[in-house]
MDAnalysis code that builds the backbone (N, CA, C; Angstrom):
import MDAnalysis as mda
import numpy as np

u = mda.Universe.empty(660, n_residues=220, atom_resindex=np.repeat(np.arange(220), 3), trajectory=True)
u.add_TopologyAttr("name", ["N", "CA", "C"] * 220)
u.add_TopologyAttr("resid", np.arange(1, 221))
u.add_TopologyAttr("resname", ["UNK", "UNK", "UNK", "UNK", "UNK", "UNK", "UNK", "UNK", "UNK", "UNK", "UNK", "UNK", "UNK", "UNK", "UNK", "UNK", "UNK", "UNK", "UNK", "UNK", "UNK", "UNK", "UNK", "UNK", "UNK", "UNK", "UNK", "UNK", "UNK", "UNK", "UNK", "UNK", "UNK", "UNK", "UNK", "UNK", "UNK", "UNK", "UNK", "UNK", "UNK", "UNK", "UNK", "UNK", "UNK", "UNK", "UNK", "UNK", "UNK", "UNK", "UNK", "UNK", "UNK", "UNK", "UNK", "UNK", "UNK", "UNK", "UNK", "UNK", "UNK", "UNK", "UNK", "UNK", "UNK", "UNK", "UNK", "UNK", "UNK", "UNK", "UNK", "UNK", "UNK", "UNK", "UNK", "UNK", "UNK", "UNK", "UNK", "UNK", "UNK", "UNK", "UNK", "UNK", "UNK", "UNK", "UNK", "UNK", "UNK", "UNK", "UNK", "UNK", "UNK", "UNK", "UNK", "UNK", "UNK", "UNK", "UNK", "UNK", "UNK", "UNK", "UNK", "UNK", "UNK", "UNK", "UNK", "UNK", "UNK", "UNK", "UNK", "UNK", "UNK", "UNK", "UNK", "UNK", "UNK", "UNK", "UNK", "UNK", "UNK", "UNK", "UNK", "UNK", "UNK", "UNK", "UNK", "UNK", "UNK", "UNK", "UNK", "UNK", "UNK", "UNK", "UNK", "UNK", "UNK", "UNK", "UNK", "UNK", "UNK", "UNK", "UNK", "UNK", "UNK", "UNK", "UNK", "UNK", "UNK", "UNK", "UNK", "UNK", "UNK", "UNK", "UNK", "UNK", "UNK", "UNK", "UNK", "UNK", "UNK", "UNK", "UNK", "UNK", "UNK", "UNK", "UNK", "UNK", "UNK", "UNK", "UNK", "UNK", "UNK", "UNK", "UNK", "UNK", "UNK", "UNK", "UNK", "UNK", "UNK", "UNK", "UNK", "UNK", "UNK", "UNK", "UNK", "UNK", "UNK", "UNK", "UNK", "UNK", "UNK", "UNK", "UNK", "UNK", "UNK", "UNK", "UNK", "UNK", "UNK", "UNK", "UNK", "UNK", "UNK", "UNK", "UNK", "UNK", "UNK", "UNK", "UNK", "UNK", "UNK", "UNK", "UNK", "UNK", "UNK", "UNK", "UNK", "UNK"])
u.atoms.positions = np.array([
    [-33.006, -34.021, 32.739],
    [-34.282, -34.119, 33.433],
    [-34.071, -33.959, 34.930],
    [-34.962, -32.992, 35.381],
    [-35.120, -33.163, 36.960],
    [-35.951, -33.844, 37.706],
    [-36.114, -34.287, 38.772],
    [-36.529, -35.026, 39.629],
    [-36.646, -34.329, 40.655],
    [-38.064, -34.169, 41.650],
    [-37.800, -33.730, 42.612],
    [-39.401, -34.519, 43.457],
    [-38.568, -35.146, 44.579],
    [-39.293, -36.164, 45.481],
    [-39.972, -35.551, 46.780],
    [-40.902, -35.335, 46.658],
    [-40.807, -34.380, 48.579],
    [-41.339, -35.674, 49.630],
    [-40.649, -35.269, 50.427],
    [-40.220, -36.481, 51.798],
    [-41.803, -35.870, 52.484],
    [-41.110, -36.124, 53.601],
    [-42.410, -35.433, 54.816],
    [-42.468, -36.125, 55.920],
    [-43.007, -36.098, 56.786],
    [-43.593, -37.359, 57.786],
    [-44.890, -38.196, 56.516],
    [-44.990, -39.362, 57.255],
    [-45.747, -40.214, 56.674],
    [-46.863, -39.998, 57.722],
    [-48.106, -40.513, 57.016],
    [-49.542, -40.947, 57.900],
    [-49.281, -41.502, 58.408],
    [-49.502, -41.572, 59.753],
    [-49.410, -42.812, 60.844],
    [-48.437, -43.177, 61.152],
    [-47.222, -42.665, 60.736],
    [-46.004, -43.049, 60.992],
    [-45.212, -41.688, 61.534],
    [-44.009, -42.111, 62.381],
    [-42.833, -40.891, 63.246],
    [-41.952, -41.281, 61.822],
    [-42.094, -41.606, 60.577],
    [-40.953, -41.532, 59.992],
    [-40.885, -40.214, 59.168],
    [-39.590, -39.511, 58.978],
    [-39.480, -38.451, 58.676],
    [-38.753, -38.538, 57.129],
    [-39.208, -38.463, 55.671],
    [-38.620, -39.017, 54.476],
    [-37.807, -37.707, 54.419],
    [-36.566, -37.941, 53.600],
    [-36.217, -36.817, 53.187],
    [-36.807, -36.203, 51.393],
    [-36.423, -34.854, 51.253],
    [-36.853, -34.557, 50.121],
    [-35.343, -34.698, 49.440],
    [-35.504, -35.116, 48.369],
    [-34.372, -35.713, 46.943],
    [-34.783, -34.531, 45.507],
    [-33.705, -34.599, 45.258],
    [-33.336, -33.474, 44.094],
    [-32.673, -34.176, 43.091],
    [-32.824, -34.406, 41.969],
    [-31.661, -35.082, 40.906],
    [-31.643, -34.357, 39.664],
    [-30.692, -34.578, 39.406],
    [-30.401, -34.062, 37.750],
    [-30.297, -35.191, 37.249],
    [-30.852, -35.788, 36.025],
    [-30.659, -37.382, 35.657],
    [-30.439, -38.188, 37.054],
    [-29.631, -38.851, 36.837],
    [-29.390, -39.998, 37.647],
    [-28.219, -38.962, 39.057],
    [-28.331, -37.598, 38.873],
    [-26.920, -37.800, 39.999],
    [-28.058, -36.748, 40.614],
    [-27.741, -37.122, 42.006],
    [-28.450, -36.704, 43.518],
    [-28.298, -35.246, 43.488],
    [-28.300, -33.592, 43.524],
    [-28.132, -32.994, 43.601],
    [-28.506, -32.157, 45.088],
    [-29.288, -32.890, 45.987],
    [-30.203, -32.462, 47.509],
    [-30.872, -33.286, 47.791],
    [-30.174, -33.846, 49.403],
    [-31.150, -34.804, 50.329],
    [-30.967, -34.266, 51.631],
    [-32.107, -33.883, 51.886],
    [-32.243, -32.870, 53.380],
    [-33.918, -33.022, 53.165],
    [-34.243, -32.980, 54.752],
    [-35.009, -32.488, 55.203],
    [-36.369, -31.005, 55.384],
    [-35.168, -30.368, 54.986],
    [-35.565, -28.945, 54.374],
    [-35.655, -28.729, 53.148],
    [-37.122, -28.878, 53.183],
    [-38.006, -28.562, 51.592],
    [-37.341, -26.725, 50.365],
    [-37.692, -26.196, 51.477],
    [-37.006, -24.933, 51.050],
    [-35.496, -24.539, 50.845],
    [-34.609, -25.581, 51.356],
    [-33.603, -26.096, 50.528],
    [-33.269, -26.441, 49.255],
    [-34.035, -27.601, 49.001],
    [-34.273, -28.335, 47.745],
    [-34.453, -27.332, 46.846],
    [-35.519, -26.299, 46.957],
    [-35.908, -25.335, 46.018],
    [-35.208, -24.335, 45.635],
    [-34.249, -23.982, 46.593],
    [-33.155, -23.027, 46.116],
    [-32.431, -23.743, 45.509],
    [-31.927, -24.779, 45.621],
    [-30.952, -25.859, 44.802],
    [-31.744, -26.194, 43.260],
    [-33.113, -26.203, 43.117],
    [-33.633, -26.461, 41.962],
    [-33.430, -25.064, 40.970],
    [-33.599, -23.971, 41.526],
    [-33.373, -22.579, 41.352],
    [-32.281, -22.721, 40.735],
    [-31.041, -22.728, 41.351],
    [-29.952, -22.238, 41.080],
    [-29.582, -23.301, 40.076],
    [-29.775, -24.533, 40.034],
    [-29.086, -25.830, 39.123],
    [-30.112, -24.941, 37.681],
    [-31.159, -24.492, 37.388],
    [-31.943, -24.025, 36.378],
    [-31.356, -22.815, 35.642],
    [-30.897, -22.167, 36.824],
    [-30.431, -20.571, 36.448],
    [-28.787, -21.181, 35.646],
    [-27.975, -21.855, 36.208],
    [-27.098, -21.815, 35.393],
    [-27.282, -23.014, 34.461],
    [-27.842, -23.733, 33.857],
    [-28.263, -24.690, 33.067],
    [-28.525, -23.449, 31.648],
    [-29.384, -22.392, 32.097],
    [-30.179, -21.441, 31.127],
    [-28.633, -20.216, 30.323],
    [-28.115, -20.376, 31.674],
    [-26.985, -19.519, 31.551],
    [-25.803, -20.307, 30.417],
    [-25.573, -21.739, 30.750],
    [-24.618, -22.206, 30.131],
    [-25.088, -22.604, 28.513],
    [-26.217, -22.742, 28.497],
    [-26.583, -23.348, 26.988],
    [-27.596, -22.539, 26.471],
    [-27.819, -20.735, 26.866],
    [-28.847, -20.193, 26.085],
    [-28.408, -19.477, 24.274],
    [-29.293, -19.640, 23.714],
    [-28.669, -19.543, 22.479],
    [-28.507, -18.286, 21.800],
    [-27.482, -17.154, 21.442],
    [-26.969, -15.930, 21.497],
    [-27.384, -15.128, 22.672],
    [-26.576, -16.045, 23.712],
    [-26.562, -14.830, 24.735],
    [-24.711, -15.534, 25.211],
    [-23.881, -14.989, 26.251],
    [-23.199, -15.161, 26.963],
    [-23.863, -14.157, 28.630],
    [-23.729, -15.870, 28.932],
    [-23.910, -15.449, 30.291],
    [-22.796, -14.720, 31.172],
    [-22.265, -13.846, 31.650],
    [-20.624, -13.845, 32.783],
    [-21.241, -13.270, 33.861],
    [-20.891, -13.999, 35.227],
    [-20.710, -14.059, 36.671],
    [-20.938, -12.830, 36.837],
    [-20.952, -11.599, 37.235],
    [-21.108, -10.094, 37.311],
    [-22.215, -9.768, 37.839],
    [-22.223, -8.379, 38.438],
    [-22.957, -7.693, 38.833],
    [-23.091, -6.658, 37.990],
    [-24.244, -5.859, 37.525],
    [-24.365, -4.701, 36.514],
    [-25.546, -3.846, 36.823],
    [-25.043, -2.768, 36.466],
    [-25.832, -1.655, 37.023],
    [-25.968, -0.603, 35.655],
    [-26.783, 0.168, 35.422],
    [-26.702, 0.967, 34.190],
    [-26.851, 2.837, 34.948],
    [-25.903, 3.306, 34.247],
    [-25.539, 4.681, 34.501],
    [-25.626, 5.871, 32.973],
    [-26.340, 6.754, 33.240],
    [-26.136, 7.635, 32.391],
    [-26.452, 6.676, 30.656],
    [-27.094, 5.860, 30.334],
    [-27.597, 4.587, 29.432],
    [-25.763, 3.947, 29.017],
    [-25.233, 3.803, 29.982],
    [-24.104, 2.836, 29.747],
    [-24.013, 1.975, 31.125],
    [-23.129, 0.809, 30.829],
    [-23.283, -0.405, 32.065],
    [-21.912, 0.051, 32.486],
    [-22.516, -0.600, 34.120],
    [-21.181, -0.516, 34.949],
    [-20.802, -2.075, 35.198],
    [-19.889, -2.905, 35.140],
    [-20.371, -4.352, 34.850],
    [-18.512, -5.171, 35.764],
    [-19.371, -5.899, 36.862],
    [-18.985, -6.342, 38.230],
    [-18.442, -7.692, 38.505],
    [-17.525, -8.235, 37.381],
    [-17.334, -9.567, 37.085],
    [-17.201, -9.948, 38.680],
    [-17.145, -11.075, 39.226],
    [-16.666, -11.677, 40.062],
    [-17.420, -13.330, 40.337],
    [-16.740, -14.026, 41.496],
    [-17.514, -15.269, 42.350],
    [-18.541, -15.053, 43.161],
    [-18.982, -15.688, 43.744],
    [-19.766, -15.668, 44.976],
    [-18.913, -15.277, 46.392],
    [-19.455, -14.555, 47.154],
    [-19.018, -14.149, 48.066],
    [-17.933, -12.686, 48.099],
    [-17.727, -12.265, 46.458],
    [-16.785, -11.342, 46.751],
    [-17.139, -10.195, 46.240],
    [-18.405, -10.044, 46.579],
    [-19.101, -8.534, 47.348],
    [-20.253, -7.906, 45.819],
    [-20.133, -8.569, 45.056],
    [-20.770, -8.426, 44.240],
    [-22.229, -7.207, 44.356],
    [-23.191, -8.115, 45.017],
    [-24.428, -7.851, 45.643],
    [-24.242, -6.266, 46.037],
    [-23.623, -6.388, 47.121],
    [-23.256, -5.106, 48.061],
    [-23.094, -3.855, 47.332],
    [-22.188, -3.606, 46.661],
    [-21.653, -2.578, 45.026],
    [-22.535, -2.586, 44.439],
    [-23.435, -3.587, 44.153],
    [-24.655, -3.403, 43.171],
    [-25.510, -2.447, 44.085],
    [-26.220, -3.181, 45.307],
    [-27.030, -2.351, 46.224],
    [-26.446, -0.869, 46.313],
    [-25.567, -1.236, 46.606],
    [-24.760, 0.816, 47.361],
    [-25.072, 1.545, 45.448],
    [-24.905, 0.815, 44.662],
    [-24.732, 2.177, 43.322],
    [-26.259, 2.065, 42.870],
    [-27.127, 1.408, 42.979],
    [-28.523, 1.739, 43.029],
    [-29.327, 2.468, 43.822],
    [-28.593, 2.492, 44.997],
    [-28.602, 3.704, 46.439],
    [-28.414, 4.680, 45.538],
    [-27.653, 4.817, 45.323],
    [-27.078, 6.048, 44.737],
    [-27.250, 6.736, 43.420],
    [-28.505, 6.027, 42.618],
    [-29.468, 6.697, 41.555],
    [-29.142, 5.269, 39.868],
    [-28.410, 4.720, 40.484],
    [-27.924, 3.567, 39.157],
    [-29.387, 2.819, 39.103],
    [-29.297, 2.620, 37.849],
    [-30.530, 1.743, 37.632],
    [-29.881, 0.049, 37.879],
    [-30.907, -0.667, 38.192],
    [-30.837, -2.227, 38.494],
    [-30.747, -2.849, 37.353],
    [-29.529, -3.682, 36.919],
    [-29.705, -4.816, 35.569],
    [-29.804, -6.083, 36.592],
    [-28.824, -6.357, 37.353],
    [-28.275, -7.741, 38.019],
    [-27.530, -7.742, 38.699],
    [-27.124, -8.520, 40.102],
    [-26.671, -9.206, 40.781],
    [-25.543, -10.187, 40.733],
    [-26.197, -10.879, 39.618],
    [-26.084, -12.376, 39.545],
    [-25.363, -12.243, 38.212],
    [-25.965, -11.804, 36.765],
    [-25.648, -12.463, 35.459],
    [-25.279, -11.252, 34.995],
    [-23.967, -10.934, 34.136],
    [-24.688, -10.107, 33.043],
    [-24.651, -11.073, 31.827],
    [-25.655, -10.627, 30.840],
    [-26.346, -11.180, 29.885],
    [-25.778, -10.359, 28.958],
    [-24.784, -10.726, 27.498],
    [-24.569, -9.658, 26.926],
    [-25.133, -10.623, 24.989],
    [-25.253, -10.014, 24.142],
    [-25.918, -10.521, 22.936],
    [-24.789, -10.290, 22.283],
    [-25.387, -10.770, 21.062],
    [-24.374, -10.761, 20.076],
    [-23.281, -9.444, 19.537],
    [-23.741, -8.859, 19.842],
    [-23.191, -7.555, 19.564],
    [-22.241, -6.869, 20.966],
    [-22.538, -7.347, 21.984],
    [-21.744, -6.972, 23.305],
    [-22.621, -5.843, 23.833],
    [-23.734, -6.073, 23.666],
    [-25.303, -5.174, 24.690],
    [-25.617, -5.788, 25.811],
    [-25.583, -5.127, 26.994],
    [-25.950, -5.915, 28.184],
    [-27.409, -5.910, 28.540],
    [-27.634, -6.876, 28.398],
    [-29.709, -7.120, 28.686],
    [-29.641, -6.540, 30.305],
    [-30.865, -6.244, 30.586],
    [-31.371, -6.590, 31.916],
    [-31.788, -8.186, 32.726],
    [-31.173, -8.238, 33.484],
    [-31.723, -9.894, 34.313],
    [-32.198, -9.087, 35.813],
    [-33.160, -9.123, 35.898],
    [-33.534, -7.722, 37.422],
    [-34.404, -8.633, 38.297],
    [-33.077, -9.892, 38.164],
    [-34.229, -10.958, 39.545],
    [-33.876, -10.026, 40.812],
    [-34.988, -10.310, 41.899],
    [-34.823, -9.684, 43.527],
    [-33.324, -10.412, 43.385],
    [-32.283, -9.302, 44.028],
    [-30.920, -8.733, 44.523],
    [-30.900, -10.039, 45.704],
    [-29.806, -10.999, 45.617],
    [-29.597, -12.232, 46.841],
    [-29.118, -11.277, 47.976],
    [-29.206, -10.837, 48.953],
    [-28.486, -10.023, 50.318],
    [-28.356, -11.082, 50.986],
    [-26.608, -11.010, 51.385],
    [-26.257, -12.207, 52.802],
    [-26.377, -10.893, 53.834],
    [-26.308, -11.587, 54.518],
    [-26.281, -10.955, 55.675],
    [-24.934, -11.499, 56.672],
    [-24.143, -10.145, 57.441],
    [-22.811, -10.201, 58.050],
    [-22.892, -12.227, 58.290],
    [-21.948, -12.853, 58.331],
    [-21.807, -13.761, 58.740],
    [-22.782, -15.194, 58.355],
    [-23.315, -15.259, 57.244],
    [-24.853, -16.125, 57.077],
    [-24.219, -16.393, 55.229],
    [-24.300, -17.466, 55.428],
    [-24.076, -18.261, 54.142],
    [-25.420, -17.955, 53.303],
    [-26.990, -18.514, 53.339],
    [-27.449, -17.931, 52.997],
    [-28.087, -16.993, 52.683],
    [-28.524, -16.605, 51.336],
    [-29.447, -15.136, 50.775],
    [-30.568, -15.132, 51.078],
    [-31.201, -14.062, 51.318],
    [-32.475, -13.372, 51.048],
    [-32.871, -12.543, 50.117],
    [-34.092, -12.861, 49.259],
    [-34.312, -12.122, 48.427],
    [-34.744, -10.351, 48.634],
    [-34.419, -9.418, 47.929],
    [-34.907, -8.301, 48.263],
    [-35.164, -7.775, 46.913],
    [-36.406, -7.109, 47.260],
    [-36.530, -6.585, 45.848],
    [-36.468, -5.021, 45.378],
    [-35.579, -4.640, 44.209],
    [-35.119, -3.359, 44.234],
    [-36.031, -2.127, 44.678],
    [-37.042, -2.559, 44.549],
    [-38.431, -1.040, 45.167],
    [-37.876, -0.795, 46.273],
    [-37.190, -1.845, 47.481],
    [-37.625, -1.564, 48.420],
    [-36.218, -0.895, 48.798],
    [-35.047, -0.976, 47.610],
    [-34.001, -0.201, 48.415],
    [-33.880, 1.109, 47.762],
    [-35.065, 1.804, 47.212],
    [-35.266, 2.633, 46.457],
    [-34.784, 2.899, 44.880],
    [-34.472, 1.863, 44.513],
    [-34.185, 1.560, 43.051],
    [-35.092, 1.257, 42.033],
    [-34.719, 1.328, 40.372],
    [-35.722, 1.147, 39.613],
    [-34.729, 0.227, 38.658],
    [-35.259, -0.805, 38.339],
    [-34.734, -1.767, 37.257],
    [-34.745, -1.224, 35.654],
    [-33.196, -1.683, 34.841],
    [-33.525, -1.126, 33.853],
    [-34.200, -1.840, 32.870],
    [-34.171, -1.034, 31.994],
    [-35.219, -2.051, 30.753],
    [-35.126, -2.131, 29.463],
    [-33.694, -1.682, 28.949],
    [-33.095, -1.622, 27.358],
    [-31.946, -2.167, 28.127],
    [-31.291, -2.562, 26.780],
    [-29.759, -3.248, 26.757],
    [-29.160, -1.644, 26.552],
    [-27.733, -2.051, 27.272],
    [-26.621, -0.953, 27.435],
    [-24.949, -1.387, 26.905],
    [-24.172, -0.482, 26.200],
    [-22.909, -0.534, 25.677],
    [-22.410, -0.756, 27.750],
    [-21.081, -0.866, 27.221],
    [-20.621, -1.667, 28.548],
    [-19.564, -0.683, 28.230],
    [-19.326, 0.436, 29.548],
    [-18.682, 1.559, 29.472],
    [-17.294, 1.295, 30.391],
    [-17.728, 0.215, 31.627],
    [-17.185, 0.404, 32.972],
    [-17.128, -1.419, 33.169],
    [-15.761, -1.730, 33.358],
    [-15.353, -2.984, 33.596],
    [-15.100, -2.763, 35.365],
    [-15.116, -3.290, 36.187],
    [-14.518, -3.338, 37.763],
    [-13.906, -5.027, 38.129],
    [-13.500, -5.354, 38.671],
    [-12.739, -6.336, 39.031],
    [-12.331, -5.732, 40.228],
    [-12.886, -6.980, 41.019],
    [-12.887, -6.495, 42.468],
    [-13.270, -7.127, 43.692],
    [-12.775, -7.095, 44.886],
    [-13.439, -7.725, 46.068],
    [-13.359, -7.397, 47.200],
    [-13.980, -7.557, 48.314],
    [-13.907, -6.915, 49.479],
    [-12.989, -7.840, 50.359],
    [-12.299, -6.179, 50.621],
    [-11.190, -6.428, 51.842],
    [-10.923, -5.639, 52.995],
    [-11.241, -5.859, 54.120],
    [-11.636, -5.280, 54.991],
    [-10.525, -4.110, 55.512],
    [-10.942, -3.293, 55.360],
    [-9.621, -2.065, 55.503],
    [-9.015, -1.311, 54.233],
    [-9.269, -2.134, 53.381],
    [-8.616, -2.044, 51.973],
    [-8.940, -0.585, 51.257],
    [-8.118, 0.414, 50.476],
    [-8.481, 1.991, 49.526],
    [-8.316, 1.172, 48.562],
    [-9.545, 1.948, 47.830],
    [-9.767, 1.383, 46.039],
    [-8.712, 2.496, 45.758],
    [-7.631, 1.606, 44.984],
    [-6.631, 2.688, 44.527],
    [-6.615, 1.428, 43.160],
    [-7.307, 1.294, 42.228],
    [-7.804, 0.036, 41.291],
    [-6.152, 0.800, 40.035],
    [-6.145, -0.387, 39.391],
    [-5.226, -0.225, 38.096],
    [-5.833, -0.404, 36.969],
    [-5.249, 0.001, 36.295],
    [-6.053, 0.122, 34.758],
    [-5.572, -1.004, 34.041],
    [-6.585, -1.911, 33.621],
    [-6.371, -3.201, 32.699],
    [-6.277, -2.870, 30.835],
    [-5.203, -3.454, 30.500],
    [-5.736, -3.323, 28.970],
    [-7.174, -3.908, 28.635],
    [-7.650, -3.582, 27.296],
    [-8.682, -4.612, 26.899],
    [-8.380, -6.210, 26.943],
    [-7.485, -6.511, 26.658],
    [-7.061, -7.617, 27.004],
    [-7.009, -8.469, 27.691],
    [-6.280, -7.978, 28.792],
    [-6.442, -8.718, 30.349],
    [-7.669, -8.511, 30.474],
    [-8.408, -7.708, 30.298],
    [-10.156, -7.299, 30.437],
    [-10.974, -8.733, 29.972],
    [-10.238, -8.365, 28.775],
    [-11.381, -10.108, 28.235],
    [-11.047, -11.371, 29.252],
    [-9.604, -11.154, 29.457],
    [-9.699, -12.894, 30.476],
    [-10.154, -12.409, 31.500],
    [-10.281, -11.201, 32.006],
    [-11.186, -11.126, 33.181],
    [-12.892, -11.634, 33.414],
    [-13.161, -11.024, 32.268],
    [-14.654, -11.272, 31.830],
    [-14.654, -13.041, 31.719],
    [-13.991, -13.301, 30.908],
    [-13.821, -15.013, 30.229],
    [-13.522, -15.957, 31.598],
    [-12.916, -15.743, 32.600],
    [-13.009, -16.751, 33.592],
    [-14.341, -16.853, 34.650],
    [-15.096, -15.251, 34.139],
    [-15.959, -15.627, 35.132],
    [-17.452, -15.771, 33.755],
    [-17.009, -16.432, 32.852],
    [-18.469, -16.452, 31.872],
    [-18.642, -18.316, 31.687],
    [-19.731, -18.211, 32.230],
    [-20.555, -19.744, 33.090],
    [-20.326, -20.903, 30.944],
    [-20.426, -19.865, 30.275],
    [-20.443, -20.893, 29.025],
    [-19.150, -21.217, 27.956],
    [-18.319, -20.213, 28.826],
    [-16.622, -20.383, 27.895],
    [-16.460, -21.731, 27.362],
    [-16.788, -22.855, 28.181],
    [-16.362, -24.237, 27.653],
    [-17.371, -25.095, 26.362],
    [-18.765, -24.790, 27.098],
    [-19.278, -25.124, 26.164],
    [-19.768, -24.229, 24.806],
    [-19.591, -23.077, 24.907],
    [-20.030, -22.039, 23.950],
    [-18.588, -21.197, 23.650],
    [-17.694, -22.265, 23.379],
    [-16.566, -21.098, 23.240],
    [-16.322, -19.930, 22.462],
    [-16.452, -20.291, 21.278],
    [-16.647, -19.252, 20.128],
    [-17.732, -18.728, 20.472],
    [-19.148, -18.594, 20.515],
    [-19.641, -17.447, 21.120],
    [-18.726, -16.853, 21.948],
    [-18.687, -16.972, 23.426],
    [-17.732, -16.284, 24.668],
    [-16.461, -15.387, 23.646],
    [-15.917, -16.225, 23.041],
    [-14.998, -15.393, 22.202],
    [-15.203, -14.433, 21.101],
    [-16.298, -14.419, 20.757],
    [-16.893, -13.337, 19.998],
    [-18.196, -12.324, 20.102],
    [-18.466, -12.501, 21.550],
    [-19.307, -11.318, 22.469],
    [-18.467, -10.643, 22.743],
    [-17.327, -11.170, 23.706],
    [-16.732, -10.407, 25.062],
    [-15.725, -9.532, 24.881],
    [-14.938, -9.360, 23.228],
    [-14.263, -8.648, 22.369],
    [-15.087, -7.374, 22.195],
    [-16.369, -7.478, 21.854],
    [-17.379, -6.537, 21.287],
    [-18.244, -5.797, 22.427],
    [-18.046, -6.143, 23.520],
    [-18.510, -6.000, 24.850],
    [-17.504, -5.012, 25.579],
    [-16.377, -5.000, 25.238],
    [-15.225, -4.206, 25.674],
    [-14.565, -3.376, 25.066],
    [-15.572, -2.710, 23.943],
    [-14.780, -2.270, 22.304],
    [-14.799, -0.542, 23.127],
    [-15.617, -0.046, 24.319],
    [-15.459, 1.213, 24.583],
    [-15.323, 1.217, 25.777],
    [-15.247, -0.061, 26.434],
    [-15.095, 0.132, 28.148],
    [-13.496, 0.391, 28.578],
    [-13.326, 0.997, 30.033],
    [-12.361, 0.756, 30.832],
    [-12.670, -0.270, 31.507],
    [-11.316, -0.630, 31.780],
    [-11.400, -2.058, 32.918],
    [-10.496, -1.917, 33.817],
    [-10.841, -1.772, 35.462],
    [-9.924, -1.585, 36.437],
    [-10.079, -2.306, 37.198],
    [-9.027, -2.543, 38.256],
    [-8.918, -4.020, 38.695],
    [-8.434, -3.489, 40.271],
    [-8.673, -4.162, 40.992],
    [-8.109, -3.668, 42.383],
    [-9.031, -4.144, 43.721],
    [-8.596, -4.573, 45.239],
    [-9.236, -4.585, 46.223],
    [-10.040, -3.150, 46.498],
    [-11.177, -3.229, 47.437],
    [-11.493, -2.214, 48.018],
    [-12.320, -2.790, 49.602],
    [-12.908, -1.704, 49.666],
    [-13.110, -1.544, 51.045],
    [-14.424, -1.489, 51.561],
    [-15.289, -0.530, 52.241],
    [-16.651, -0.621, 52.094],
    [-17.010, 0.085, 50.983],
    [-17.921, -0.731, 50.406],
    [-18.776, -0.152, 48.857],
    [-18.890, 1.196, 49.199],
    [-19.359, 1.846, 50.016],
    [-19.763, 3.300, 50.196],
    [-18.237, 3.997, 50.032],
    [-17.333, 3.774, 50.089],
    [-16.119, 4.656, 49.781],
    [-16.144, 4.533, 48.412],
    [-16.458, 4.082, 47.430],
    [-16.294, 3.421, 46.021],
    [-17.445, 3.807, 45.150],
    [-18.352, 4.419, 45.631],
    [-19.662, 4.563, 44.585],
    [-19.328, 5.965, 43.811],
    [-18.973, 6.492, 44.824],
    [-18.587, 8.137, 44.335],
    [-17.632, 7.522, 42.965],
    [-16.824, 7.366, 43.559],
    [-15.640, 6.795, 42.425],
    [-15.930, 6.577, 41.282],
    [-16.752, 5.354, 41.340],
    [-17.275, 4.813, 40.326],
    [-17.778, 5.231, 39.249],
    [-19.147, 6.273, 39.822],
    [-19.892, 6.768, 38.635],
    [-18.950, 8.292, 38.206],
    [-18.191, 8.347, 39.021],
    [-17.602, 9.999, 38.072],
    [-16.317, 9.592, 37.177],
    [-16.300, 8.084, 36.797],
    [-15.738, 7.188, 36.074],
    [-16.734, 7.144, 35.016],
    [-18.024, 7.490, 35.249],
    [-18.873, 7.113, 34.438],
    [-19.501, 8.766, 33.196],
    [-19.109, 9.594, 33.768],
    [-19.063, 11.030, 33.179],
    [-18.056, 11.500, 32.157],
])
């Protein structure tokens, strides 16, 4: 259960309450900033849905669909995810996600086509943007998963990526899938079937725009 308290100034009073966030009993946001709280309610929801939805596996990734196959962007936060997604939707890829890929029982990647988080140089937090406006179109069927990447930005860095077995592929996928612990056997019997025709390459790179070309004539 969530809880969510909004503070404010009081009537008649200089006192300033804060706004409170909880998950059960444990505190999750106490600040001042309302529009805080709400991204924190956001995100505690999004992976709640992610960790316990029932035949799906959620994994960490960015995904894009090319030619009706996925290009699919395991990673954390902060290691460029977003950016690779934006630059290969520049560049005619249709929009799945950012954030999730969503794959079913069979290893089909759904669409999740929330507005794209953009940081901006130096700024912890996102802004939403929504794909119209970077001239992109969201997709709207599930896609075989053609194109594994493993990857992050390094400033200076040539994508000169290595080729992963399927194997190392799956623990690639498996450390960044939000339900491995509690959904193990699912996680272990998507992410096999999810990788039954993909490559998986692994490697630093540099600015996304040196890498898109790459990418999709990976995808031909």
């Amino acid at each position: 259960m969530f809880s969510l308290i909004v503070g404010g100034q009081q009537s008649a009073s200089h006192v300033q309450r804060f706004n409170l966030l909880y998950y059960d009993a444990l505190r999750l946001a106490r600040t001042k900033d309302l529009e805080f709280v709400l991204k924190s309610f956001e995100s505690e929801l999004q992976l709640l849905v992610a960790e316990f939805a029932r035949g799906r596996t959620f994994v960490h990734a960015g995904v894009v669909g090319w030619k009706n196959q996925a290009v699919v962007i395991p990673g954390t936060s902060f290691s460029g995810k977003t950016t690779l997604v934006t630059k290969l939707v520049q560049a005619g890829a249709k929009y799945y996600s950012d954030e999730y890929a969503v794959m079913d029982e069979y290893g089909l990647v759904h669409p999740f086509p929330r507005p794209l988080g953009v940081r901006r140089p130096d700024e912890f937090e996102t802004t939403r943007v929504d794909v119209a406006s970077l001239g992109g179109t969201p997709g709207s069927k599930p896609l075989p998963v053609r194109l594994v990447i493993s990857t992050h930005y390094r400033a200076g860095a040539r994508w000169r990526p290595r080729e992963l077995t399927r194997g190392r592929g799956f623990l690639e996928l498996l450390a960044n899938t939000i339900s491995a612990r509690s959904q193990t056997k699912l996680a272990f019997a998507t992410l096999p079937k999810a990788l039954r025709s993909a490559e998986v390459l692994k490697g630093v790179r540099g600015e996304a725009d040196d890498v898109v070309e790459a990418i999709l004539e990976k995808m031909t």
